[in-house]
C-alpha distance (Angstrom), angle and dihedral (degrees) to the residues before:
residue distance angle dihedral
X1 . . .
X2 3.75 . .
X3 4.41 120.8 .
X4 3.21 115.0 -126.1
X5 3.46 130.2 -169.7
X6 3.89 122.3 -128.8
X7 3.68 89.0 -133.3
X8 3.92 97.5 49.4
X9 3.76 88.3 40.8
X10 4.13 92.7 62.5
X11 4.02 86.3 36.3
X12 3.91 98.3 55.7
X13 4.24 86.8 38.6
X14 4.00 89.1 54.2
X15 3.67 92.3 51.3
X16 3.85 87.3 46.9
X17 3.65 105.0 -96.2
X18 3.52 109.7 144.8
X19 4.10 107.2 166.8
X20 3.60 115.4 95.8
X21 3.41 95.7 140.3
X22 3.84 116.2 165.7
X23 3.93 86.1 9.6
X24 4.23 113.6 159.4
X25 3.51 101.3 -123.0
X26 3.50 101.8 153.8
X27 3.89 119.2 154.5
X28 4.05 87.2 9.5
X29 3.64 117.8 170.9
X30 4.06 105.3 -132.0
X31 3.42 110.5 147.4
X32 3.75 116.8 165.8
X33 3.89 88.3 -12.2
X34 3.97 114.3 164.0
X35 4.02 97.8 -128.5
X36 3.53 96.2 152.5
X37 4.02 107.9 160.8
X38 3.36 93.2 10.6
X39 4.12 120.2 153.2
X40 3.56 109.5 -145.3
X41 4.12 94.3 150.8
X42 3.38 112.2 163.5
X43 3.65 89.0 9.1
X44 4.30 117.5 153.3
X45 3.99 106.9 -137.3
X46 3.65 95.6 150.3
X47 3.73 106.7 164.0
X48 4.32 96.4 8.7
X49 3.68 128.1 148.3
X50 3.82 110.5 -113.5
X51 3.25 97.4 144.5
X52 4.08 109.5 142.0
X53 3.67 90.0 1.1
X54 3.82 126.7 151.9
X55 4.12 105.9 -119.7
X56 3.63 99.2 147.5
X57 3.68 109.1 153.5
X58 3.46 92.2 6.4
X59 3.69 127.0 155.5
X60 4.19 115.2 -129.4
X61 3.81 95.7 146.2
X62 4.41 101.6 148.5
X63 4.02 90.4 5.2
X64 3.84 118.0 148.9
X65 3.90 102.6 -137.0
X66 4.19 91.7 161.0
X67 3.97 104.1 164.3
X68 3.53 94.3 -1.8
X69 3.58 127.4 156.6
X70 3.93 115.1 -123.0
X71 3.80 101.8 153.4
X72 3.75 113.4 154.5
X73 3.60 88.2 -8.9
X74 4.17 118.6 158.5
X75 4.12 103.2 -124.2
X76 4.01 88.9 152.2
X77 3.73 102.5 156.7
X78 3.40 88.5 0.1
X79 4.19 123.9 162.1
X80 3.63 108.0 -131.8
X81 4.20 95.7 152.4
X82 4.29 109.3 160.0
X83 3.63 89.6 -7.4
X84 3.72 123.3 163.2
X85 4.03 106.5 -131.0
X86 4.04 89.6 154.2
X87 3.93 108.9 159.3
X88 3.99 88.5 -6.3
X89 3.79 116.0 136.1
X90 3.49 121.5 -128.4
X91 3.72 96.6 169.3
X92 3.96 103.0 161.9
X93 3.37 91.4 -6.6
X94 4.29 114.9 155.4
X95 3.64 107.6 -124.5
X96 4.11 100.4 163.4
X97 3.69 115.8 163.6
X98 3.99 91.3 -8.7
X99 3.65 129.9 156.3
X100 3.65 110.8 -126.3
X101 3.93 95.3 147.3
X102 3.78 108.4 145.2
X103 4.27 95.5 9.4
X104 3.83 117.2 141.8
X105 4.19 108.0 -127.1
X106 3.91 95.5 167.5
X107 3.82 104.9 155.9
X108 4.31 90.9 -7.9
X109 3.89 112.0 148.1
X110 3.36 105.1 -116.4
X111 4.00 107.5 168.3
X112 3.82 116.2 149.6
X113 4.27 98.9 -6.9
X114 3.58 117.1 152.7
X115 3.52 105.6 -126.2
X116 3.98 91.8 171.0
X117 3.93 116.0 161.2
X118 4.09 85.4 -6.5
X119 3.44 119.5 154.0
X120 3.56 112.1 -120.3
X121 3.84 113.3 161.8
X122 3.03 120.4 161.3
X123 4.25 99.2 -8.9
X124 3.54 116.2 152.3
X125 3.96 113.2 -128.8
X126 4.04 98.6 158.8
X127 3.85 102.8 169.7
X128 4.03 100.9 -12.0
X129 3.64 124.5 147.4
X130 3.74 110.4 -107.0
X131 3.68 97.2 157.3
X132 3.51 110.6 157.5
X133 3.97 96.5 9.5
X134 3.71 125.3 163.1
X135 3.89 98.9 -142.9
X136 4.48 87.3 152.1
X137 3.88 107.5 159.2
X138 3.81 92.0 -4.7
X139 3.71 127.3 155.5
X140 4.01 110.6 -118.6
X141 3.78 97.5 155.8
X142 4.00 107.3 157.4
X143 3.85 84.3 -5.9
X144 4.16 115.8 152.7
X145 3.89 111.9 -120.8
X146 3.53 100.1 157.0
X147 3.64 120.6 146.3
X148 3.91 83.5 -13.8
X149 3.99 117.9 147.9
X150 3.91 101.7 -125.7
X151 4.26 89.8 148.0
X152 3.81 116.5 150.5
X153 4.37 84.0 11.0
X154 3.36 121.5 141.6
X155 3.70 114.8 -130.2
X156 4.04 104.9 150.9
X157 3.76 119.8 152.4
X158 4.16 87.0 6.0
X159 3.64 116.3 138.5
X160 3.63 115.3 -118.6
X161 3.85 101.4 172.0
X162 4.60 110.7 167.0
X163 3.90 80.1 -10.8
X164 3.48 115.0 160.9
X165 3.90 121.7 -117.6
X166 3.72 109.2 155.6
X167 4.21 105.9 161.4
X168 4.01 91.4 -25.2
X169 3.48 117.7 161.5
X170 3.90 116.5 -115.7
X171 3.54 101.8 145.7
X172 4.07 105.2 150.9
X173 3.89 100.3 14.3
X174 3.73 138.3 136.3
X175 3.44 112.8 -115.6
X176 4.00 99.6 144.1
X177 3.88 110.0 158.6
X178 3.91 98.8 5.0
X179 3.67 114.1 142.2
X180 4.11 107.7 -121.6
X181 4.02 90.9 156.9
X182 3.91 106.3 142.6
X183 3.70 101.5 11.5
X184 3.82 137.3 131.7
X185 3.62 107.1 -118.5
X186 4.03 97.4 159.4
X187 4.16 110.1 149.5
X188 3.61 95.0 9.5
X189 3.55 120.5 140.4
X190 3.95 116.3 -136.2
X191 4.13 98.6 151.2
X192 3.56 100.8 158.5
X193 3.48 100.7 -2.0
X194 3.94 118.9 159.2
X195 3.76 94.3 -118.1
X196 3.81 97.9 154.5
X197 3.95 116.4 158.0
X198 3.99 90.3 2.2
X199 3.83 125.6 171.5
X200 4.39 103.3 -126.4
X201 3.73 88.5 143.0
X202 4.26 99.4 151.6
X203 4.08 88.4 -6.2
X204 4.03 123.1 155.7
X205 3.26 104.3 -130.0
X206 3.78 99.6 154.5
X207 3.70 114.3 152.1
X208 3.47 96.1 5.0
X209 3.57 124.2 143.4
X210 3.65 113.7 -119.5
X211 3.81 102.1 161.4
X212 3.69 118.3 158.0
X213 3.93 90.6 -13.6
X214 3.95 119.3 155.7
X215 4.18 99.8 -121.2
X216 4.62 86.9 152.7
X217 3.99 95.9 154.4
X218 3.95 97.1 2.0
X219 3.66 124.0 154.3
X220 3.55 113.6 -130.7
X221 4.21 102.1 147.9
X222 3.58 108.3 156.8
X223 3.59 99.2 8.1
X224 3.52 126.4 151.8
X225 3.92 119.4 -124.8
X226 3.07 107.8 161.1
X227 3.94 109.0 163.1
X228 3.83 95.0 -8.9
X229 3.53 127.9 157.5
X230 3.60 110.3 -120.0
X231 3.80 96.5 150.0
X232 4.13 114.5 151.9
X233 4.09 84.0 1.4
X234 3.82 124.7 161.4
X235 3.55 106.4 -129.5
X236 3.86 98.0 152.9
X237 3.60 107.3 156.2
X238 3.58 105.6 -6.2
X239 3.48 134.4 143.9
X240 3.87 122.2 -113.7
X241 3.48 105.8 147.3
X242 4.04 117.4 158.5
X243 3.72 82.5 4.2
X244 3.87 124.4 156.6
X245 3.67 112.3 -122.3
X246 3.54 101.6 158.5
X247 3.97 118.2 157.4
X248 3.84 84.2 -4.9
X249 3.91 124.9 157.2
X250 3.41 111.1 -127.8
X251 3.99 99.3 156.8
X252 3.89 108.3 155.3
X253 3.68 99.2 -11.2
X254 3.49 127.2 150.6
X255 3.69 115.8 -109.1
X256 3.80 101.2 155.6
X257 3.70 108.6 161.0
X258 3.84 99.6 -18.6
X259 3.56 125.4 152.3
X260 4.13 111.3 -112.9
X261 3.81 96.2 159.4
X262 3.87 113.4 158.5
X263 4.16 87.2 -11.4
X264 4.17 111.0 144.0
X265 3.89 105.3 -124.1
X266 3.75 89.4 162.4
X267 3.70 113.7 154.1
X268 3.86 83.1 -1.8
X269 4.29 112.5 145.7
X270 3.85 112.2 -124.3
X271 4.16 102.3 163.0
X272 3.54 106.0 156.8
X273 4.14 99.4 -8.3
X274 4.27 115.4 139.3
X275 3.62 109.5 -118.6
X276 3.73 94.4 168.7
X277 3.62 115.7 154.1
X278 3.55 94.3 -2.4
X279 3.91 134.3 152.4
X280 3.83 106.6 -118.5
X281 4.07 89.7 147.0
X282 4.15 104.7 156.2
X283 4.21 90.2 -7.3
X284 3.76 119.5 155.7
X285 3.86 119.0 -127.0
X286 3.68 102.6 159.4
X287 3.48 108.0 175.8
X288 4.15 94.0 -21.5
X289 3.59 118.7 150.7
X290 3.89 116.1 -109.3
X291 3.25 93.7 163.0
X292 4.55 110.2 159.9
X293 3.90 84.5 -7.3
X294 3.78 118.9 146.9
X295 3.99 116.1 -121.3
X296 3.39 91.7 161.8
X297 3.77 103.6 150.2
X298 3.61 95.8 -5.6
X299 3.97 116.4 149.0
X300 3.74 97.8 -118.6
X301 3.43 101.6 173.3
X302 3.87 127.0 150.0
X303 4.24 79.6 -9.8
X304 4.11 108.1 153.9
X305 4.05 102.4 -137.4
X306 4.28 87.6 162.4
X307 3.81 111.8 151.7
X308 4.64 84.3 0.7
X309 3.90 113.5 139.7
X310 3.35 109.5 -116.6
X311 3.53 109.6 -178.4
X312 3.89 125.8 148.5
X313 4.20 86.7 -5.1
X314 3.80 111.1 168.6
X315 4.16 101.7 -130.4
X316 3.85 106.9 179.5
X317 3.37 125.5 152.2
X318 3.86 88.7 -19.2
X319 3.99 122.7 149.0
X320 3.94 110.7 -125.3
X321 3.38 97.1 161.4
X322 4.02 110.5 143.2
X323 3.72 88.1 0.6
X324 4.08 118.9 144.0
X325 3.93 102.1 -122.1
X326 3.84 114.8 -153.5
X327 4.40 98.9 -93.5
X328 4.02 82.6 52.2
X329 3.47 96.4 -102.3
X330 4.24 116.0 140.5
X331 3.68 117.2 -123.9
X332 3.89 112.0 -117.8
């Protein structure tokens, strides 16, 4: 590790010096300091003022940043591989098309940074506070969410491939188009999340809460939703064939013209939800609650309604033929 001196640091960079790798800059004073291209690998600024500083293009691979200050800072393009940002604060930081693979963010303030197009493979964020983030098109394969606060983020078109998400809070976000297909979503909160044209193809989602979220043209074949809240949801034209929707609250949702075919909504509470135009071809709905919902022409055939509350159900125009009506009898 080699001291450096604030003042022969910004000398050496104005006469185009820019190799101060391994440099001991800890508790350095660099407040809105233009250090674009700057290599400070392996550098020790634990506890420095970045804050608003210009590191575009910079080079932090290995640094030690521990408590450092980083608000507002300029890190476009920036090359923060293995480095160690523990307790740092980013808050409103500009991260776009960074490489932060590997770097260690364990208790780092992290409240509205733009992480767009960052690479973040494999970073562990376990319980931070991303509120507010801007992780668009980002790279989160194998990345740890859990219990992290990402609510009102925006992580549309981001790639979260064996990501971790375990009870992590993404109520309002943007995910529209991100591929979720396969992945264990159980406890996490999504209630009016912008999940428009999502990949949930085969996805736990049991117990998650799905209230008022935007799923129009969503994927969700397979998926497992078994006591989910889904209350007031958009699900206008989505997929959720063979789907489990066991115990699941579907109260006022949106359902226009989705495809239900073979999906288990036994026991399942549908008061008031629209239905219109729907597939529910071979569906389950023992003893589910329909009661006010509109079936108006929904494919119904071969559905199972036997012991369903039926109550006040709009039936227009709806094809019944073959189905199982609540007292057992078969529609002809």
């Amino acid at each position: 590790m080699v001291q450096v001196d604030i003042k022969e640091l910004l000398s050496r960079y104005k006469v185009g010096d820019r190799d101060f790798r391994k440099a001991n800059l800890i508790g350095a004073k660099l407040f809105r300091c233009n250090l674009q291209g700057i290599n400070l690998g392996g550098a020790s600024l634990a506890g420095a003022d970045l804050s608003r500083a210009f590191l575009e293009d910079a080079n932090l691979f290995n640094a030690f940043l521990y408590r450092s200050n980083l608000t507002f800072a300029h890190l476009g393009r920036a090359i923060l591989t293995n480095a160690d940002l523990t307790k740092a604060d980013l808050g409103g930081a500009f991260l776009v098309h960074s490489d932060l693979s590997g770097v260690k963010l364990s208790g780092a303030i992290l409240q509205g940074v733009n992480l767009r197009s960052a690479n973040l493979t494999g970073v562990n964020l376990c319980g931070a506070n991303l509120s507010g983030v801007n992780l668009r098109s980002a790279n989160l394969t194998e990345a740890n969410l859990s219990w992290a606060n990402l609510s009102h983020g925006r992580l549309s078109c981001s790639v979260l491939t064996k990501a971790r998400l375990t009870s992590a809070n993404l109520s309002y976000c943007h995910l529209v188009d991100v591929d979720l297909g396969g992945m264990d979503l159980n406890g996490v909160d999504l209630s009016e999340a912008n999940l428009r044209g999502v990949n949930l193809q085969k996805a736990d989602l049991t117990a998650v809460n799905l209230r008022s979220a935007n799923l129009t043209g969503a994927n969700l074949e397979g998926a497992i939703l078994h006591g989910t809240n889904l209350t007031d949801v958009i699900l206008w034209g989505s997929n959720l064939a063979d789907a489990v929707l066991m115990r699941a609250n579907l109260e006022g949702g949106n359902l226009v013209r989705s495809n239900l075919t073979g999906a288990n909504l036994n026991l399942a509470r549908l008061g008031g939800a629209d239905l219109s135009y729907a597939n529910l071809r071979n569906a389950y709905l023992w003893k589910a609650d329909l009661t006010g919902a509109n079936l108006s022409g929904a494919n119904l055939r071969g559905a199972n309604f036997r012991g369903a509350i039926l109550d006040g159900v709009s039936w227009t125009d709806a094809i019944l033929m073959g189905a199982v009506m609540p007292d057992g009898c078969i529609h002809e």
